[in-house]
C-alpha positions as CSV (number, residue, x, y, z in Angstrom):
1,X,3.5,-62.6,-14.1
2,X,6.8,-64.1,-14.6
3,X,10.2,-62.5,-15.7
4,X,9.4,-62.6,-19.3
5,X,5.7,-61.6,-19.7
6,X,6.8,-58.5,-17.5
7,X,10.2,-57.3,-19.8
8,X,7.2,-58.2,-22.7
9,X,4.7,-56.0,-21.4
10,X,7.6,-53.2,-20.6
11,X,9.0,-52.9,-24.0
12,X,5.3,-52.6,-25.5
13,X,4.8,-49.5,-23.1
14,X,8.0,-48.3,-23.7
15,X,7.7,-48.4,-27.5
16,X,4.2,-46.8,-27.3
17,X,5.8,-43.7,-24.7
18,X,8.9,-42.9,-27.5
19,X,6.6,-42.9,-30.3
20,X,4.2,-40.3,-28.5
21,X,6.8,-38.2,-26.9
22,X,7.4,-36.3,-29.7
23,X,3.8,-36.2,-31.0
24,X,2.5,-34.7,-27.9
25,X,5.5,-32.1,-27.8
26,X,7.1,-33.6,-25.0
27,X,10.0,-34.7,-26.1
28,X,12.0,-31.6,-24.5
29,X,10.6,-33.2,-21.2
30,X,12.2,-35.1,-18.3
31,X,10.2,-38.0,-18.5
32,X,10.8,-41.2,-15.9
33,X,9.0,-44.4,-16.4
34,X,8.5,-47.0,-13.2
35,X,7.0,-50.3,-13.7
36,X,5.2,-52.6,-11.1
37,X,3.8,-56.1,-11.7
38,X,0.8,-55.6,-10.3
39,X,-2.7,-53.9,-10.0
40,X,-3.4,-50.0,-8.9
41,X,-6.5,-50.2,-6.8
42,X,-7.6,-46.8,-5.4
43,X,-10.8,-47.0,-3.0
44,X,-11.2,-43.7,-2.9
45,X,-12.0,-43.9,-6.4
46,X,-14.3,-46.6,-6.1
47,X,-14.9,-49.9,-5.0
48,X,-13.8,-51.7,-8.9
49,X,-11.7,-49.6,-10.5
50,X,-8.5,-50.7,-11.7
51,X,-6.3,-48.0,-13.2
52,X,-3.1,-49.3,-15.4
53,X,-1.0,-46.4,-14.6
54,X,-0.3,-43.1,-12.5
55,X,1.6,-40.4,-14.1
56,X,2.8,-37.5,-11.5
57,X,3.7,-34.9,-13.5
58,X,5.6,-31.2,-12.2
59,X,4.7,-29.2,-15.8
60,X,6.5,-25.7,-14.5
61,X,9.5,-27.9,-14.6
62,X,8.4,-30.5,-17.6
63,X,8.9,-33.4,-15.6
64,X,7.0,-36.5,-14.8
65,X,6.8,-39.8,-13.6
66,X,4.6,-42.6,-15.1
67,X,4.0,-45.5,-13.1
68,X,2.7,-48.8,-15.0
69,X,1.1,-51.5,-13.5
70,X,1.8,-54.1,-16.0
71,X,-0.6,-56.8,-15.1
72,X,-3.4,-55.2,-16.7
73,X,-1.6,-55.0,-20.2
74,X,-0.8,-59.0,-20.3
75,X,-4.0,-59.8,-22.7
76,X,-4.2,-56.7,-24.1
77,X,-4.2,-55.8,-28.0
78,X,-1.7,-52.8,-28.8
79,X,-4.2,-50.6,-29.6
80,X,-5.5,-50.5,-25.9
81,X,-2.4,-50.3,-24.8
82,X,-1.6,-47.7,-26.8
83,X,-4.6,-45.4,-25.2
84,X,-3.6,-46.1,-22.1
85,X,-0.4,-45.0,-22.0
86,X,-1.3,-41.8,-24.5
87,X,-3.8,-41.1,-21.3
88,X,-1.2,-41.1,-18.8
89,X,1.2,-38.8,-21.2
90,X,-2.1,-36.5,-21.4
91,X,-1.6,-36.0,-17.9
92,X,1.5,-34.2,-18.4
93,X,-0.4,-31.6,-21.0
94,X,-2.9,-30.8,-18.6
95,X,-0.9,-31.2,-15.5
96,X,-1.4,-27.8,-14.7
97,X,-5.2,-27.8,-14.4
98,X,-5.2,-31.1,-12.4
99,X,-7.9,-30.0,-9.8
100,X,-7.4,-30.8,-5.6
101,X,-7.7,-34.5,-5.6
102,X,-10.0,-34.7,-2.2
103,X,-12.7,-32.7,-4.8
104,X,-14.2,-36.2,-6.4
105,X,-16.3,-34.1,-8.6
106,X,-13.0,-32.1,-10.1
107,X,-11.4,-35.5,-10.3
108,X,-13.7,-37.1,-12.6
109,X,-13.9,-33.9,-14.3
110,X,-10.5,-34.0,-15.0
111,X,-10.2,-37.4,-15.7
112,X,-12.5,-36.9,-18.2
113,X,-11.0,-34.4,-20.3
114,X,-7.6,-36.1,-20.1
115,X,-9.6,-39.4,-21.9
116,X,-11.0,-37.5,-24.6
117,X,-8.4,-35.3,-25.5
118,X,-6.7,-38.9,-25.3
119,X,-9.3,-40.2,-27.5
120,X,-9.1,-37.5,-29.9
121,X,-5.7,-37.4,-30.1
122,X,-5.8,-41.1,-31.4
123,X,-8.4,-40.8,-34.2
124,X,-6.5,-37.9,-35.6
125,X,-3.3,-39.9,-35.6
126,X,-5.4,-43.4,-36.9
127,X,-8.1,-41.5,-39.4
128,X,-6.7,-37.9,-40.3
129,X,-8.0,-34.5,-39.7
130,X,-11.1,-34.4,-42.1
């Protein structure tokens, strides 16, 4: 990824994290961004996944830190890149419910209520409340 793919791929991630800010509520919160030119591999999670970011968020003090690995966003339409980085702002929501990580099963758990509040979130904002 050279210079300008990477300041590319940061102001798409950017743009999609102010838009959302205030949507999710979180615009009152202390919200850091890092950006790496890479991949995040986690074994532990298993042998081929690839996540596109990491958010560590602190919700009794509404703070967080999103990490982007921008690699993974290169070829990727804005809509996906939109739900990815709503995902990682989910985290901050339900920060507080983020189970022990060495518990797999509360980890995917978890994981899986962040995508589809994630998901949900979306269609409301793309197809209305009906």
């Amino acid at each position: 990824m050279n210079d300008q793919e990477f300041e590319e791929q940061k102001r798409r991630v950017v743009a999609v994290v102010d838009e959302w800010l205030p949507l999710l509520g979180l615009d009152h919160w202390t919200v850091g961004m890092d950006f790496e030119r890479g991949e995040l591999k986690d074994a532990g999670v298993s042998e081929d996944w690839q996540g596109l970011g990491r958010c560590k968020a602190n919700w009794p003090y509404q703070t967080a830190r999103i990490e982007f690995f921008l690699k993974g966003f290169v070829d990727m339409e804005s809509g996906d890149v939109e739900h990815h980085v709503v995902h990682e702002l989910v985290h901050c929501l339900l920060d507080e419910i983020q189970p022990d990580t060495s518990d797999v099963r509360a980890w995917q758990q978890n994981e899986h209520a962040i995508e589809m509040t994630a998901r949900a979130l979306l269609r409301v904002k793309y197809l209305g409340v009906r």
